[in-house]
Z-matrix of the N, CA and C atoms (Angstrom, degrees):
N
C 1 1.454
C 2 1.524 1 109.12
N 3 1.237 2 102.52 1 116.93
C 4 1.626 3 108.30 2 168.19
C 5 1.934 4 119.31 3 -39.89
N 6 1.300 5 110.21 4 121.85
C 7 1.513 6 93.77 5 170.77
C 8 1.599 7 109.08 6 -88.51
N 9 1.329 8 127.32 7 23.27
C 10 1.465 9 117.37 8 -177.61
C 11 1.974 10 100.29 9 -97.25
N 12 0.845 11 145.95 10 -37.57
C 13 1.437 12 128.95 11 165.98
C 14 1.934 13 108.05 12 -55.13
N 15 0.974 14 104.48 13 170.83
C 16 1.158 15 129.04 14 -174.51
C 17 1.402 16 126.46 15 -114.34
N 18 1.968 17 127.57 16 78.48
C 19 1.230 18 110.27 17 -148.84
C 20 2.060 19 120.84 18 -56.81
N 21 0.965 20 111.42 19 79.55
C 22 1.209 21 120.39 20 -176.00
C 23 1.567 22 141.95 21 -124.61
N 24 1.470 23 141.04 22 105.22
C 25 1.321 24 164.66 23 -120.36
C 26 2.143 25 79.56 24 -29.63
N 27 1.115 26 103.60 25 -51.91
C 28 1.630 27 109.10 26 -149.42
C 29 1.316 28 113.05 27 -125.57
N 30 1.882 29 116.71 28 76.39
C 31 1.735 30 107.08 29 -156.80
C 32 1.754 31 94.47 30 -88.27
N 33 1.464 32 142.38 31 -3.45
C 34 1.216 33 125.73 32 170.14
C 35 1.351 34 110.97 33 -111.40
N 36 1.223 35 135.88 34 137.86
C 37 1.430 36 136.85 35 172.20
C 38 1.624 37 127.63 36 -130.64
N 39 1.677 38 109.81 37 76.41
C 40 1.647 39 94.93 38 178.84
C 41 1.540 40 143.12 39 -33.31
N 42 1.343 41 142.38 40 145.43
C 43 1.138 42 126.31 41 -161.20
C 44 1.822 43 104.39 42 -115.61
N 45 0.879 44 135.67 43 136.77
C 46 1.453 45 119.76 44 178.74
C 47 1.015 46 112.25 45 -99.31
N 48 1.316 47 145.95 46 178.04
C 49 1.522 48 148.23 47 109.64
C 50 1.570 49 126.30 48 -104.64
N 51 1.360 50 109.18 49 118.08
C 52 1.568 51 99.98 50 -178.16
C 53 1.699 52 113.61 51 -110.08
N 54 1.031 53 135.83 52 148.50
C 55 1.220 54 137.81 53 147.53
C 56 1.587 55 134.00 54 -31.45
N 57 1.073 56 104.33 55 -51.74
C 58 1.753 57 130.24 56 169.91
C 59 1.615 58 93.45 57 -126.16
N 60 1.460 59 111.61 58 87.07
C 61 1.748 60 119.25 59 157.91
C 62 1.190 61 119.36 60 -66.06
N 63 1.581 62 127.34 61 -39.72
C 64 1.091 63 127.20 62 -167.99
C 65 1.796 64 105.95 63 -62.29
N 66 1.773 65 95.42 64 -49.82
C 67 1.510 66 95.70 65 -179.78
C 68 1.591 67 126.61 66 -71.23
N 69 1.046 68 105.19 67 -12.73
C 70 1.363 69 122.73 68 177.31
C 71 1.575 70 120.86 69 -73.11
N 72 1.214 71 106.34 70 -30.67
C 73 1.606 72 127.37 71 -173.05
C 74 1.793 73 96.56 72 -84.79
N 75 1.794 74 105.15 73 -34.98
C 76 1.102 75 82.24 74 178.50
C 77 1.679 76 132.57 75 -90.80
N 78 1.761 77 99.83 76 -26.59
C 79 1.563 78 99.43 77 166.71
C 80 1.842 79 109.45 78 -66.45
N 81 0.833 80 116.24 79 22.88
C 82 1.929 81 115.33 80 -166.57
C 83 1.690 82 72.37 81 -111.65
N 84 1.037 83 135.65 82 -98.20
C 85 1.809 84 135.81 83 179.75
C 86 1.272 85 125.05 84 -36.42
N 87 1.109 86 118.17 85 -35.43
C 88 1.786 87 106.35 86 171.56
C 89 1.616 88 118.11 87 -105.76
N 90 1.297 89 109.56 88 12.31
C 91 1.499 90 120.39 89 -171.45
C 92 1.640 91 96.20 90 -121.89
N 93 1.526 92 129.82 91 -87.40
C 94 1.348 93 121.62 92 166.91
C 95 1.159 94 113.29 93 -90.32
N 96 1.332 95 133.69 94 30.35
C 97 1.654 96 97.67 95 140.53
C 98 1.728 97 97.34 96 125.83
N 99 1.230 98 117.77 97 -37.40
C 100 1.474 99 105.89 98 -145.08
C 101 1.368 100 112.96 99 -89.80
N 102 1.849 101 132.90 100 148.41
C 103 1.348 102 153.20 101 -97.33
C 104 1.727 103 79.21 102 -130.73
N 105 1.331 104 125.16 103 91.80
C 106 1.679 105 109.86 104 163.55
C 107 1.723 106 110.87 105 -49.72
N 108 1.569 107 105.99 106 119.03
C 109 1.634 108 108.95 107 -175.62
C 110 1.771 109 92.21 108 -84.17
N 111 1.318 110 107.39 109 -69.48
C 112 1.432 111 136.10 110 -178.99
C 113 1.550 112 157.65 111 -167.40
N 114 1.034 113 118.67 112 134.81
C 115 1.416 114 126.92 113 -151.39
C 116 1.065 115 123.08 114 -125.02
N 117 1.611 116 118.79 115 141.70
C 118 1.657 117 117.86 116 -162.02
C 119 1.759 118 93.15 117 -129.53
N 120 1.311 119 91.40 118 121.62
C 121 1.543 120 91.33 119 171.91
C 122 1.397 121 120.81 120 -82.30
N 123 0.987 122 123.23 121 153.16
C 124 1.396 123 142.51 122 -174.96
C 125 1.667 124 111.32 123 -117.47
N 126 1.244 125 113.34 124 171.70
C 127 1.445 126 120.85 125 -170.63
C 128 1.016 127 116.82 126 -88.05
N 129 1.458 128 125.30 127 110.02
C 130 1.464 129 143.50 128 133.01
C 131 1.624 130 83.39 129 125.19
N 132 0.965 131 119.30 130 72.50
C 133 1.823 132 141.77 131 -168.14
C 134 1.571 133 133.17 132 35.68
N 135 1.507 134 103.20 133 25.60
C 136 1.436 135 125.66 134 -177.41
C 137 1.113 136 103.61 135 -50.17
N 138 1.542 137 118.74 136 -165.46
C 139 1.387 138 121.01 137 145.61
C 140 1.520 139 116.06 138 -140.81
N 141 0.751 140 112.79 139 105.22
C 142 1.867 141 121.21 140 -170.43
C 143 1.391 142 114.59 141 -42.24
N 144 1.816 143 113.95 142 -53.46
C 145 1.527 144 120.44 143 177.27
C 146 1.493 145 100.28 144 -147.85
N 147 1.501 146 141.66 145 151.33
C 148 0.975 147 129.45 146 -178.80
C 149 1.809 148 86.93 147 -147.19
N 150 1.229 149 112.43 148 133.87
C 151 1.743 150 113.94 149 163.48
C 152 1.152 151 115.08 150 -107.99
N 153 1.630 152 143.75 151 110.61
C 154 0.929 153 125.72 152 157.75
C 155 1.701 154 123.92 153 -111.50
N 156 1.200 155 103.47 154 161.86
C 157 1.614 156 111.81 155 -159.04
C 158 1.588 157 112.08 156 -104.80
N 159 1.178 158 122.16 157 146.10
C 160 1.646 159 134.07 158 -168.65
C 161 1.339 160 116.42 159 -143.91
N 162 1.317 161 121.48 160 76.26
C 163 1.344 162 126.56 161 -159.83
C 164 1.342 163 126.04 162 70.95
N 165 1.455 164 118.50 163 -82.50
C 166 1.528 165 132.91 164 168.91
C 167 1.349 166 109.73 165 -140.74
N 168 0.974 167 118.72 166 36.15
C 169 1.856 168 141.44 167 -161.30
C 170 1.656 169 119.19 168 -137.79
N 171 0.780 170 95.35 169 119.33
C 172 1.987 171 87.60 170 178.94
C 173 1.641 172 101.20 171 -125.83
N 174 1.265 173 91.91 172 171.16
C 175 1.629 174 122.75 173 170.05
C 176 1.584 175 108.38 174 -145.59
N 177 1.625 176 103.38 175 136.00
C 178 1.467 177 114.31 176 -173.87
C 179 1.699 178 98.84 177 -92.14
N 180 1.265 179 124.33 178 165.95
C 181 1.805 180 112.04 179 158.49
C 182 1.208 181 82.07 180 168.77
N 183 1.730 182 92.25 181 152.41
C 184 1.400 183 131.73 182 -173.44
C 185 1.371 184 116.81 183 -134.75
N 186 1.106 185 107.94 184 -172.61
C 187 1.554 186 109.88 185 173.83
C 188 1.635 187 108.76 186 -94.18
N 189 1.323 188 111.42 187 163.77
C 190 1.833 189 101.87 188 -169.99
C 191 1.549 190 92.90 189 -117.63
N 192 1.578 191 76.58 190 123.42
C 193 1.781 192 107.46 191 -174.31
C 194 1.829 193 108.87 192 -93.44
N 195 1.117 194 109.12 193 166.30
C 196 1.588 195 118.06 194 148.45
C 197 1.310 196 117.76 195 -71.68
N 198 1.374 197 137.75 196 65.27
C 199 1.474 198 126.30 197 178.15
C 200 1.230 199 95.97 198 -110.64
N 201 1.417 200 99.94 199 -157.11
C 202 1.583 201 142.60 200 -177.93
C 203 1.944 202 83.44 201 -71.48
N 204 0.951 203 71.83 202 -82.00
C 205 1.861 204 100.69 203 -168.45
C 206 1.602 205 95.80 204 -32.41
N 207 1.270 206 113.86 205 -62.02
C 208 1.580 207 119.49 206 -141.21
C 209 1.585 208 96.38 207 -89.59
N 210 1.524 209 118.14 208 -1.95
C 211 2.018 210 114.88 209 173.26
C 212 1.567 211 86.72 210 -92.81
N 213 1.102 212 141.79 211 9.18
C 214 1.540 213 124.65 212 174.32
C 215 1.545 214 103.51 213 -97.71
N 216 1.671 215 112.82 214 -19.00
C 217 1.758 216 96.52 215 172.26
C 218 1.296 217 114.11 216 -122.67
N 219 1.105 218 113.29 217 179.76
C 220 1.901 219 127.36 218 -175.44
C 221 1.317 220 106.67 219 -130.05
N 222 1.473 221 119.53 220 141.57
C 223 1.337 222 137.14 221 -174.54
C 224 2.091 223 86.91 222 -77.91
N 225 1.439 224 113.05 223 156.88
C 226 1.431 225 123.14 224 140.71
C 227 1.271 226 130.57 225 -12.17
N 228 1.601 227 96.13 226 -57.82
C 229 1.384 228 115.97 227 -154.08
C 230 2.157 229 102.41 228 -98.27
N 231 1.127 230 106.75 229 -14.57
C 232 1.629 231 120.69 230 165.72
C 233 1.597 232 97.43 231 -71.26
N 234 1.307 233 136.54 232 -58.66
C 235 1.405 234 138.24 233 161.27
C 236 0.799 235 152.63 234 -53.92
N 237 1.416 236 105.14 235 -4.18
C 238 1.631 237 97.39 236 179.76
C 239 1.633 238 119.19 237 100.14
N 240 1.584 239 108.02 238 2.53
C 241 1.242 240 122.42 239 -178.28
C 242 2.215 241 109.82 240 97.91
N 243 1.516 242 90.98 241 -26.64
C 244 1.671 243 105.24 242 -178.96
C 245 1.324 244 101.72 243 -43.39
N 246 1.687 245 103.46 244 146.63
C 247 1.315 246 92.73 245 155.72
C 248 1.583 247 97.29 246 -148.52
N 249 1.668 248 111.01 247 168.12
C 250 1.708 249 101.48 248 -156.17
C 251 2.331 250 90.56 249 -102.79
N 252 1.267 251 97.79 250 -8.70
C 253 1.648 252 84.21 251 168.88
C 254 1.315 253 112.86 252 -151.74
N 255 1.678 254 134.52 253 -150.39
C 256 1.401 255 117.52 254 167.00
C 257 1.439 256 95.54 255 162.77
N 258 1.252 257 107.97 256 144.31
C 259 1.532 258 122.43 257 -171.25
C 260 1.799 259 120.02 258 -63.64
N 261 1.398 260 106.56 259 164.92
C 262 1.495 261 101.21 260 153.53
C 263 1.224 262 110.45 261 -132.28
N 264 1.499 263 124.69 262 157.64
C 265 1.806 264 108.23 263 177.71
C 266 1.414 265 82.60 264 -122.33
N 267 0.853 266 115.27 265 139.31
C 268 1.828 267 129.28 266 158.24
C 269 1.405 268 102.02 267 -77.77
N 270 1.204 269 118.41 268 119.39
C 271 1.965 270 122.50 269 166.06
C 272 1.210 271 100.22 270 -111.26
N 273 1.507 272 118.25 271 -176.79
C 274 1.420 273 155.36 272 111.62
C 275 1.452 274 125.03 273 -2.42
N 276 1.125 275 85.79 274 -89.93
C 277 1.672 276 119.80 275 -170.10
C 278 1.704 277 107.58 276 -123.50
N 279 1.544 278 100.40 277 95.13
C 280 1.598 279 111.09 278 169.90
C 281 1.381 280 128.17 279 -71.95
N 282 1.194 281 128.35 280 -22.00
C 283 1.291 282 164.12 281 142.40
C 284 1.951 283 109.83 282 -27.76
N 285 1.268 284 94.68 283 -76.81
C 286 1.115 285 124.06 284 177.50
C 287 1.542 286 111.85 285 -41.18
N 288 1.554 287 104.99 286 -77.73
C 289 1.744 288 116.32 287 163.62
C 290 1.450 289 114.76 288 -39.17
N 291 1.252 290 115.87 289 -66.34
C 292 1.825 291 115.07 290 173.04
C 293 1.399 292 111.13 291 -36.96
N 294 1.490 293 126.31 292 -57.80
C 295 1.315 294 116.68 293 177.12
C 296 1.602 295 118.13 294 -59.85
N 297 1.123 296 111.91 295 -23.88
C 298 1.999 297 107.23 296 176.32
C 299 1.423 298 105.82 297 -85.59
N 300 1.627 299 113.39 298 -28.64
C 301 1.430 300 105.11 299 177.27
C 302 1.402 301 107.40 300 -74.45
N 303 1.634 302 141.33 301 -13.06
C 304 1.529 303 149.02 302 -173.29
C 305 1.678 304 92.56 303 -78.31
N 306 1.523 305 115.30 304 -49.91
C 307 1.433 306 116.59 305 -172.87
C 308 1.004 307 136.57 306 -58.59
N 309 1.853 308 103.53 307 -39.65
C 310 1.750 309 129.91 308 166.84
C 311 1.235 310 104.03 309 -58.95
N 312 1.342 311 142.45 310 -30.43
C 313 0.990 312 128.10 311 -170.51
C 314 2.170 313 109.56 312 97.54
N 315 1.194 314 113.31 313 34.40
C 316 0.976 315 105.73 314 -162.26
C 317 1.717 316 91.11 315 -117.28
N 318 1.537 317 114.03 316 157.83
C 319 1.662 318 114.28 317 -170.16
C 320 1.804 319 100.51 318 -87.86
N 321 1.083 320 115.88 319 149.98
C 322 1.508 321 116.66 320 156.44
C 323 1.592 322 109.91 321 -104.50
N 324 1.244 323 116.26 322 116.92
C 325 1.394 324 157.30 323 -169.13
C 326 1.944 325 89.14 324 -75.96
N 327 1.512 326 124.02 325 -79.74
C 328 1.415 327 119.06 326 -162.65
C 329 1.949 328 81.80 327 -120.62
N 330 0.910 329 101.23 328 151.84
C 331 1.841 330 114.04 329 -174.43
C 332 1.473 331 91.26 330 -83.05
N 333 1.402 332 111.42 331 -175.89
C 334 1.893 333 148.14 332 -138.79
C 335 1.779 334 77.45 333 -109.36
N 336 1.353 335 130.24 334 113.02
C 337 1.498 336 138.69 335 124.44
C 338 1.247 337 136.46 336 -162.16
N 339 1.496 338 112.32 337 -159.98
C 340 1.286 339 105.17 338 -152.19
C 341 1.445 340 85.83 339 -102.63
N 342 1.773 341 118.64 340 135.74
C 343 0.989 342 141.26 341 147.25
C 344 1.442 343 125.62 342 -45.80
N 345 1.862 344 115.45 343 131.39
C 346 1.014 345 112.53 344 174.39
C 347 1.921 346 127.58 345 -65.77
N 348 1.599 347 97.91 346 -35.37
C 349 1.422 348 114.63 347 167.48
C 350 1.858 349 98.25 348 -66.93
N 351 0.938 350 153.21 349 9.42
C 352 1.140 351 143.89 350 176.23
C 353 1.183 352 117.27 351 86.43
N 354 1.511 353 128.78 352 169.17
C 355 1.994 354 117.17 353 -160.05
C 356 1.854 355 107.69 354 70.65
N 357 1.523 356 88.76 355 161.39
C 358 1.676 357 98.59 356 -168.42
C 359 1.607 358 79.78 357 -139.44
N 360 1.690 359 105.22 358 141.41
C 361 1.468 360 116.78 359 -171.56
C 362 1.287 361 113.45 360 -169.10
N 363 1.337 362 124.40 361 168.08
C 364 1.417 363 132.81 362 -175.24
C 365 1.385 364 98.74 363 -154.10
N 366 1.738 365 106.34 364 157.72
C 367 1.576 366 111.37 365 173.93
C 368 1.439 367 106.12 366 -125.26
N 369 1.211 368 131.30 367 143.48
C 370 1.462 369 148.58 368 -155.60
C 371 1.496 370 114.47 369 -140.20
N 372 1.169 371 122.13 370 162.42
C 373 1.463 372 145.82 371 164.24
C 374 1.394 373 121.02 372 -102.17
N 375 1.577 374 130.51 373 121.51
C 376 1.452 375 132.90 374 -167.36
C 377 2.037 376 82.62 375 -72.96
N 378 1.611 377 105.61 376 178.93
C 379 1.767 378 107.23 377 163.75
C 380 1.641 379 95.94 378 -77.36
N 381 1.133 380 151.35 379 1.60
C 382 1.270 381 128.38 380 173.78
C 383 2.050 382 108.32 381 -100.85
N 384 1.270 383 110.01 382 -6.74
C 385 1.562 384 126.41 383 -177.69
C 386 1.304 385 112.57 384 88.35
N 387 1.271 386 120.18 385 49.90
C 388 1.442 387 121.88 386 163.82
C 389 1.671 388 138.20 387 -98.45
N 390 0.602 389 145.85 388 130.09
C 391 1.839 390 123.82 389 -130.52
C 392 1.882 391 91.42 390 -118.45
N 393 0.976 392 101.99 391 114.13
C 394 1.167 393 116.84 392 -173.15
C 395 2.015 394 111.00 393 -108.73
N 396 0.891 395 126.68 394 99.16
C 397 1.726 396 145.82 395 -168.28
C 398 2.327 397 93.63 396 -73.95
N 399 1.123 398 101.83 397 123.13
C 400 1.736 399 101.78 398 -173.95
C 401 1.572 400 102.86 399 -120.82
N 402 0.762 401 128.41 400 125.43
C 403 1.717 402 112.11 401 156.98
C 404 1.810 403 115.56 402 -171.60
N 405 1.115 404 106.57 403 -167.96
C 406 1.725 405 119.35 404 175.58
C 407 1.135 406 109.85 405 -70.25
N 408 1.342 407 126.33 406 -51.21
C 409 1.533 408 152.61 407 -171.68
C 410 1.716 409 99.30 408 -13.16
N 411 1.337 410 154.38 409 111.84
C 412 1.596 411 121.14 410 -174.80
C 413 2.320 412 73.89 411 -123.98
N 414 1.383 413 101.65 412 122.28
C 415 2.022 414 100.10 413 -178.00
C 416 1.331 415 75.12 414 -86.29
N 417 0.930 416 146.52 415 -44.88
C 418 2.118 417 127.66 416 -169.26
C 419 1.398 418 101.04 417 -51.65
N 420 1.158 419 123.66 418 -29.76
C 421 1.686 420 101.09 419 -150.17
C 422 1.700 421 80.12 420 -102.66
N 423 0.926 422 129.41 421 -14.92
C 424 1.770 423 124.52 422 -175.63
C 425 0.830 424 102.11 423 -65.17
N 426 1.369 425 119.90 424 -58.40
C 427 1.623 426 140.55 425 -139.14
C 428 1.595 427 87.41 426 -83.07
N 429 1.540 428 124.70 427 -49.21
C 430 1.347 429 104.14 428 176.74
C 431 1.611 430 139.39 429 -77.92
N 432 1.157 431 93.10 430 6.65
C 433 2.132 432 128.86 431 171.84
C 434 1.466 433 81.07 432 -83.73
N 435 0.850 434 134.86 433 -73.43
C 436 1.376 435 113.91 434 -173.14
C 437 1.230 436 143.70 435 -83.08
N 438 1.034 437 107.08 436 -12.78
C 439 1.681 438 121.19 437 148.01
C 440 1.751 439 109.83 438 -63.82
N 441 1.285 440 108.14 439 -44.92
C 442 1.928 441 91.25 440 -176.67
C 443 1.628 442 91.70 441 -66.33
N 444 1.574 443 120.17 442 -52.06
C 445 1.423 444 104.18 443 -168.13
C 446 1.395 445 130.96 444 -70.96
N 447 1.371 446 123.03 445 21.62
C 448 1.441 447 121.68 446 -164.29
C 449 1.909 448 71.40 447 -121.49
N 450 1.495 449 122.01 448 -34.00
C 451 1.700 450 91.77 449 -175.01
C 452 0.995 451 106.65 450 -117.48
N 453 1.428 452 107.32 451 74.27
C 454 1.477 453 132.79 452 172.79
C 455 1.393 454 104.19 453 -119.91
């Protein structure tokens, strides 16, 4: 076992930047799902750091500043809609999410089905163009089906 991770609830954490954070934080919680942990406001209604939580999963995001930090990324909409990575949330009910993401007002990118690797899923666009991957699919629980069955 590598000692360079950190045995801890959540060793990867995407970082966002949004344009409108505030609004973003909120279609991110009442659209897929996710648990406002905590949030630091920033000046003139920014948001400095915001954590929010997804089961046992988080994502950090802020508002996109002029920094150091913030000339190393590009909004969606600086690109051309491109983007160089993008989440997956493992749910429940894939079905379910697609219809709140139809309501928010958010685009579906690849439509609602059933995966050949197994799981049912769709891929989407946040309102700021961030491509967010949804489905049944859970690779932890595979990967450990096959770990009990390989030391069998």
């Amino acid at each position: 076992m590598s000692s360079i991770p950190k045995q801890t609830l959540c060793g990867v954490i995407p970082c966002l930047r949004y344009r409108d954070a505030p609004a973003a934080i909120e279609w991110l919680r009442d659209t897929l799902g996710f648990t406002v942990q905590f949030v630091v406001p920033g000046e003139g209604g920014a948001v400095a750091h915001a954590q929010l939580t997804f089961g046992n999963s988080m994502i950090m995001l802020g508002s996109a500043f002029d920094t150091e930090y913030g000339r190393l990324l590009r909004q969606p909409s600086e690109t051309g809609g491109f983007v160089t990575q993008s989440a997956y949330l493992v749910v429940n009910n894939a079905d379910l999410v697609y219809g709140r993401v139809l309501e928010a007002g958010g685009r579906i990118l690849l439509d609602i089905k059933d995966e050949d690797y197994g799981g049912r899923g769709f891929t989407c666009r946040d309102p700021e163009g961030h491509v967010w991957s949804i489905g049944t699919y859970d690779p932890c629980a595979q990967s450990a089906a096959t770990n009990a069955a390989s030391a069998t």
